[in-house]
C-alpha positions as semicolon CSV with decimal commas, in nm:
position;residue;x (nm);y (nm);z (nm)
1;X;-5,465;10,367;-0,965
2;X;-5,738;10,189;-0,820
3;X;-5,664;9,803;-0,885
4;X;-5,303;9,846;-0,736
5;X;-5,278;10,158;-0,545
6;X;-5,641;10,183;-0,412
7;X;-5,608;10,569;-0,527
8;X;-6,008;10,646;-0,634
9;X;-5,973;10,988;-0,617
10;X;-5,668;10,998;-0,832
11;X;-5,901;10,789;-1,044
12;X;-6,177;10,989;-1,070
13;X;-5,943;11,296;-1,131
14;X;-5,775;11,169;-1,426
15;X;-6,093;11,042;-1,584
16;X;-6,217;11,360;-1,546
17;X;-5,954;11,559;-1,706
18;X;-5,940;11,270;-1,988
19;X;-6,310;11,345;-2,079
20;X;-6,250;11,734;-2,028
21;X;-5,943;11,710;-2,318
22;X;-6,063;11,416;-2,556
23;X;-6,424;11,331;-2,466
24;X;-6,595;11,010;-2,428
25;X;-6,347;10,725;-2,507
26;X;-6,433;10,488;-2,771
27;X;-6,326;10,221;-2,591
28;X;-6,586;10,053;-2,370
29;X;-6,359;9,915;-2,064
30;X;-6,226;10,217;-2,042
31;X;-6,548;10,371;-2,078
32;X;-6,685;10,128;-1,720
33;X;-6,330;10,189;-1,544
34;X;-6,399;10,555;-1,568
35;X;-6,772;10,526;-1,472
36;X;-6,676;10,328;-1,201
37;X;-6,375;10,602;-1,082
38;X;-6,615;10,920;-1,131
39;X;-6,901;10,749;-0,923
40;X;-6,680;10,813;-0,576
41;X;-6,675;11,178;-0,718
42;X;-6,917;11,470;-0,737
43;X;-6,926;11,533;-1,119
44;X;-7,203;11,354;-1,143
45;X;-7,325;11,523;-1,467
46;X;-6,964;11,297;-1,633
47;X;-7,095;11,000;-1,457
48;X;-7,448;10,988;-1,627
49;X;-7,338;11,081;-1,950
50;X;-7,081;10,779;-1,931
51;X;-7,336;10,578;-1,815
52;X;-7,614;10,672;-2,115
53;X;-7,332;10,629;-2,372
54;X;-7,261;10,293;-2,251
55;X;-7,627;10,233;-2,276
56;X;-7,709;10,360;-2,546
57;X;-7,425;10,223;-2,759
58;X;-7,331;9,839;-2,615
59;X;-7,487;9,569;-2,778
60;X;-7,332;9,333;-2,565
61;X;-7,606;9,156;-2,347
62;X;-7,353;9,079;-2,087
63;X;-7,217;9,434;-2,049
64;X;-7,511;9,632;-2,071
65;X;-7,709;9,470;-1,830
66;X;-7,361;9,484;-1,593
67;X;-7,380;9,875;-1,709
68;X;-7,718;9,931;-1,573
69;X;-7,622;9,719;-1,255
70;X;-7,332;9,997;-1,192
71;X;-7,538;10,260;-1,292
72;X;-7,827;10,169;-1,021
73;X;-7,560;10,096;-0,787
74;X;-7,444;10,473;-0,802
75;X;-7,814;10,543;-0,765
76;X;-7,824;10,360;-0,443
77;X;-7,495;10,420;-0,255
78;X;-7,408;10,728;-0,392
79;X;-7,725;10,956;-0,441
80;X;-7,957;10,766;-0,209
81;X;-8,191;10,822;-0,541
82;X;-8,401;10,473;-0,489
83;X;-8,613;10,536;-0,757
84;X;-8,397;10,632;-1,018
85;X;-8,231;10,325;-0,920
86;X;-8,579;10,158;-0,964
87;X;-8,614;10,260;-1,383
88;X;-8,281;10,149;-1,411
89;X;-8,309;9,800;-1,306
90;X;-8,690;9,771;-1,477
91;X;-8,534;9,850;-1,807
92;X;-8,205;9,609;-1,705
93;X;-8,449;9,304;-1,652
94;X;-8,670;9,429;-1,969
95;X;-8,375;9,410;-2,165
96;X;-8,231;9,073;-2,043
97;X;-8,601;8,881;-2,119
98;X;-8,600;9,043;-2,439
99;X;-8,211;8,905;-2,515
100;X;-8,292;8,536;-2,380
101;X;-8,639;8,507;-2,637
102;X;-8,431;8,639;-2,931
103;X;-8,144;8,366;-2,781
104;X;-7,852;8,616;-2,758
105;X;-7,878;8,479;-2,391
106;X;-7,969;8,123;-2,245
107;X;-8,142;8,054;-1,971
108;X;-7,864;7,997;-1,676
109;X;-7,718;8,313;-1,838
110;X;-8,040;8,559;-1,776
111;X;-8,133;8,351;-1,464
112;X;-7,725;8,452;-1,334
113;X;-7,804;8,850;-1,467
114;X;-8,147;8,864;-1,298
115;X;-8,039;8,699;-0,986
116;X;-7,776;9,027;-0,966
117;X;-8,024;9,244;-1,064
118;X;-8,248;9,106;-0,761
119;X;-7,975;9,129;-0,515
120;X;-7,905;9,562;-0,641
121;X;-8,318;9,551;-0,553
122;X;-8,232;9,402;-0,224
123;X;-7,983;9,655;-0,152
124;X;-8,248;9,956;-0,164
125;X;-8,460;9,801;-0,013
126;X;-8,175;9,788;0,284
127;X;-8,113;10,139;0,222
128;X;-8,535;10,226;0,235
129;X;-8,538;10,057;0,548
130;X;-8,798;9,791;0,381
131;X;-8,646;9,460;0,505
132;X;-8,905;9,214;0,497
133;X;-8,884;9,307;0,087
134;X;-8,526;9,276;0,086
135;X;-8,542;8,929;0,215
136;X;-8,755;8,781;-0,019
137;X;-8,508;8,966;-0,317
138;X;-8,235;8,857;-0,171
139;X;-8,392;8,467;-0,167
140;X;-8,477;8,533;-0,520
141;X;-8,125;8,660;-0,604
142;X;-7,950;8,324;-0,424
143;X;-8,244;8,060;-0,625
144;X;-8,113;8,231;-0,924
145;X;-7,731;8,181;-0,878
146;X;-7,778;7,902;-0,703
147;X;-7,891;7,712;-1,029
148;X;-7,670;7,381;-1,213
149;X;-7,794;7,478;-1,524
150;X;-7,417;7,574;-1,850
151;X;-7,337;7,926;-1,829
152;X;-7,268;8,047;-2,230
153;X;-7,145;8,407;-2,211
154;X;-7,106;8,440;-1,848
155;X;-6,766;8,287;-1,645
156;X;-6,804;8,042;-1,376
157;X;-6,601;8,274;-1,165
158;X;-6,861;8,569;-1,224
159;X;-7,123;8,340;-1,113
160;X;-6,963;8,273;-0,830
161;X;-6,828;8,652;-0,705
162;X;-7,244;8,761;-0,769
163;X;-7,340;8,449;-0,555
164;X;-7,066;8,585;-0,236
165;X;-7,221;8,981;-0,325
166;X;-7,532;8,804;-0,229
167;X;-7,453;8,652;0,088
168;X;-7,291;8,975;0,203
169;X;-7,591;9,176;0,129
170;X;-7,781;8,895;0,328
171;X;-7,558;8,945;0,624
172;X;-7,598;9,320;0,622
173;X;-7,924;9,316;0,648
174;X;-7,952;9,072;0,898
175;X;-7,695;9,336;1,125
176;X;-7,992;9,602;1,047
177;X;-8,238;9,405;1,124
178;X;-8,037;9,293;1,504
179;X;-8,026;8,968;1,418
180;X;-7,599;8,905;1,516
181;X;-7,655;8,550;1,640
182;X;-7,766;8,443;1,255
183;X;-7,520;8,699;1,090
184;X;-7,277;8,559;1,258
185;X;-7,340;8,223;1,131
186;X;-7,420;8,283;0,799
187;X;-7,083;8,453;0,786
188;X;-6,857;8,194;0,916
189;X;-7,055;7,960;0,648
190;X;-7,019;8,210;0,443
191;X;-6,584;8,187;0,497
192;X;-6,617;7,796;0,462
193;X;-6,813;7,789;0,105
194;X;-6,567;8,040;-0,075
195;X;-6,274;7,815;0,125
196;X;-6,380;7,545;-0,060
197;X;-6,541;7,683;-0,369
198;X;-6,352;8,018;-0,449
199;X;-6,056;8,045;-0,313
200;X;-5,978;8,406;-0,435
201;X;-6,186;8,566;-0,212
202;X;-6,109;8,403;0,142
203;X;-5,958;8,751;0,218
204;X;-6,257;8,940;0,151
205;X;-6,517;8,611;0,342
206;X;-6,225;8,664;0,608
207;X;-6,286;9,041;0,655
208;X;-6,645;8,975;0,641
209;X;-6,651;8,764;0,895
210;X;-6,418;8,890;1,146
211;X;-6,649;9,240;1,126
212;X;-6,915;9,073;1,208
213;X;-6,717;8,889;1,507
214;X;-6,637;9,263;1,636
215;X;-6,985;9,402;1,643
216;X;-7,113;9,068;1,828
217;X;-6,827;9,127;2,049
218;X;-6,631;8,839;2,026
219;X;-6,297;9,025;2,013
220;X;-6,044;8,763;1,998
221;X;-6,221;8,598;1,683
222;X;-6,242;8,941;1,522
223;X;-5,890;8,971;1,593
224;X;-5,781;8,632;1,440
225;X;-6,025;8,659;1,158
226;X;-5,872;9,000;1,071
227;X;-5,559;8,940;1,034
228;X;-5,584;8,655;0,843
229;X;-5,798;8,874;0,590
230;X;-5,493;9,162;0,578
231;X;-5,228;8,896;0,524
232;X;-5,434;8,736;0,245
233;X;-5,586;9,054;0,104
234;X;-5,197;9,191;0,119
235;X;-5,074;8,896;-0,092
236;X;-5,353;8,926;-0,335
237;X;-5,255;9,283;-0,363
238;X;-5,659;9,386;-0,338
239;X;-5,593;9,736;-0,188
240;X;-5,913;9,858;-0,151
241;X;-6,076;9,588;0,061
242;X;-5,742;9,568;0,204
243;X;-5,809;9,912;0,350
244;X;-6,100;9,857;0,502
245;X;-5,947;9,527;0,664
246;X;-5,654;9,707;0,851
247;X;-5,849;10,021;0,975
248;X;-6,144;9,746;1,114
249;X;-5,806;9,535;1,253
250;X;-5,688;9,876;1,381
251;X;-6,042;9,881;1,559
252;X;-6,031;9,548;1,720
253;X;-5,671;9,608;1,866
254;X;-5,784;9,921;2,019
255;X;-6,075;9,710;2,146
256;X;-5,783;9,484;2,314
257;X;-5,577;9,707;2,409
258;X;-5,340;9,605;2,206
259;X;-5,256;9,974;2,136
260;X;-4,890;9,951;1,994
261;X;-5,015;9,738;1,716
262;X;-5,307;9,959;1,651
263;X;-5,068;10,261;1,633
264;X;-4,840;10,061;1,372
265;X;-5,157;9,992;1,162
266;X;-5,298;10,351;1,190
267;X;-4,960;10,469;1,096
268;X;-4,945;10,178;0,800
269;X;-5,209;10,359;0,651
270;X;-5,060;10,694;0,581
271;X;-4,713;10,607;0,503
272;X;-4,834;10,292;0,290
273;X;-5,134;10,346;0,138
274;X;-5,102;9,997;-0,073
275;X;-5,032;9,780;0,228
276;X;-4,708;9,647;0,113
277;X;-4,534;9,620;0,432
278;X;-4,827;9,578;0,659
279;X;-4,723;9,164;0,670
280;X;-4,396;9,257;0,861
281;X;-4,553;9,474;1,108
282;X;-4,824;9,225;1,219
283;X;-4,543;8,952;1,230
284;X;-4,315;9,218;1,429
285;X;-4,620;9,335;1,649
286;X;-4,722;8,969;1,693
């Protein structure tokens, strides 16, 4: 529902009715899929007791530290509880430092964790307004995945997708803080690292990018950015940043007046939800 149809609410509605007929699952990636479904939701009395019995039961280093990462996350975007968010992440790095002296983690592994943990920190410190603190977490966060040093438990890849959450919350807060002419930089560098060093994710650097383009109004950039990002979002079938993509496209033709395309996006978005099509109408529209 969510990977492939971009349906959250359908999501969070079947998890719910799953835990309301059998309980908790045993399982734990079905346990984080549904955490990560309910947390769009309201319930959030299922969403905390998902996220204790994750915590409570995981001994996985990896996945509990990833747990309280989600579970702060919610904290943050979802409750505005900053706080809350704060205990969470305290007992997150408490638990990693404890896991790399007993050597269930190595170093470049529990440098990788805290250096995600540091960029959540950033993040609500974005959302308290405090940016001259979010700065400095954020440079801690990018040292930290920034390092040469084997990875053991955690992927390359992983590495890699923290380092790009990084940069992103680095170019939000340098839009809050009114600083476009360097957010617009660091996003176009931002589009030629994961070019040449993670390729999976140009749609998303793409999207990124061609946002940032339309709020320093350079139109035509946001324009070409954008639908580059929907094409290659569309082929790599990632519906919900896909989403986002063609209603900020939708913006930027508006912004044109390129208003028969916009109207074919807007439409796109209620008669197909997944984005399937939405290739032949730009190349139609073009």
């Amino acid at each position: 529902m969510v990977n492939y149809a971009g349906q959250w609410d359908l999501a969070s509605d079947i998890s719910s009715r799953f835990i309301d007929k059998f309980g908790i699952p045993n399982d734990l990636t079905l346990k984080i899929y549904m955490a990560g479904a309910l947390s769009g939701s309201h319930d959030s009395e299922k969403i905390h007791m998902l996220f204790n019995n994750i915590e409570t039961t995981t001994s996985n280093p990896v996945k509990l530290s990833m747990t309280y990462i989600r579970h702060a996350a919610y904290e943050i975007k979802r409750k505005n509880n900053i706080p809350t968010a704060h205990v969470l992440l305290d007992k997150n790095d408490n638990q990693i430092i404890t896991n790399l002296k007993k050597d269930h983690l190595s170093s470049a592994d529990a440098a990788t964790l805290l250096g995600v943990s540091f960029n959540l920190r950033a993040l609500a410190e974005i959302h308290a307004s405090n940016f001259k603190n979010a700065y400095n977490l954020i440079m801690q966060a990018r040292d930290n995945l920034s390092t040469d040093s084997a990875l053991v438990v955690i992927g390359q890849d992983e590495k890699k997708r923290y380092y790009e959450q990084v940069t992103i919350n680095w170019i939000q807060l340098l839009i809050r803080d009114r600083n476009l002419e360097l957010a617009l930089i660091t996003a176009k560098q931002n589009v030629e690292w994961v070019f040449e060093n993670h390729p999976d994710y140009q749609g998303e650097a793409l999207y990124v990018y061609g946002y940032v383009c339309y709020l320093s109004q350079k139109h035509e950039q946001a324009y070409s950015s954008l639908h580059r990002a929907v094409i290659r979002l569309s082929r790599d079938g990632n519906v919900t940043a896909l989403s986002s993509a063609r209603k900020m496209l939708a913006v930027v033709c508006y912004a044109l007046g390129r208003n028969v395309l916009c109207q074919s996006i807007i439409s796109s978005l209620e008669s197909d939800p997944a984005g399937l099509h939405i290739e032949e109408i730009l190349q139609r529209e073009a």
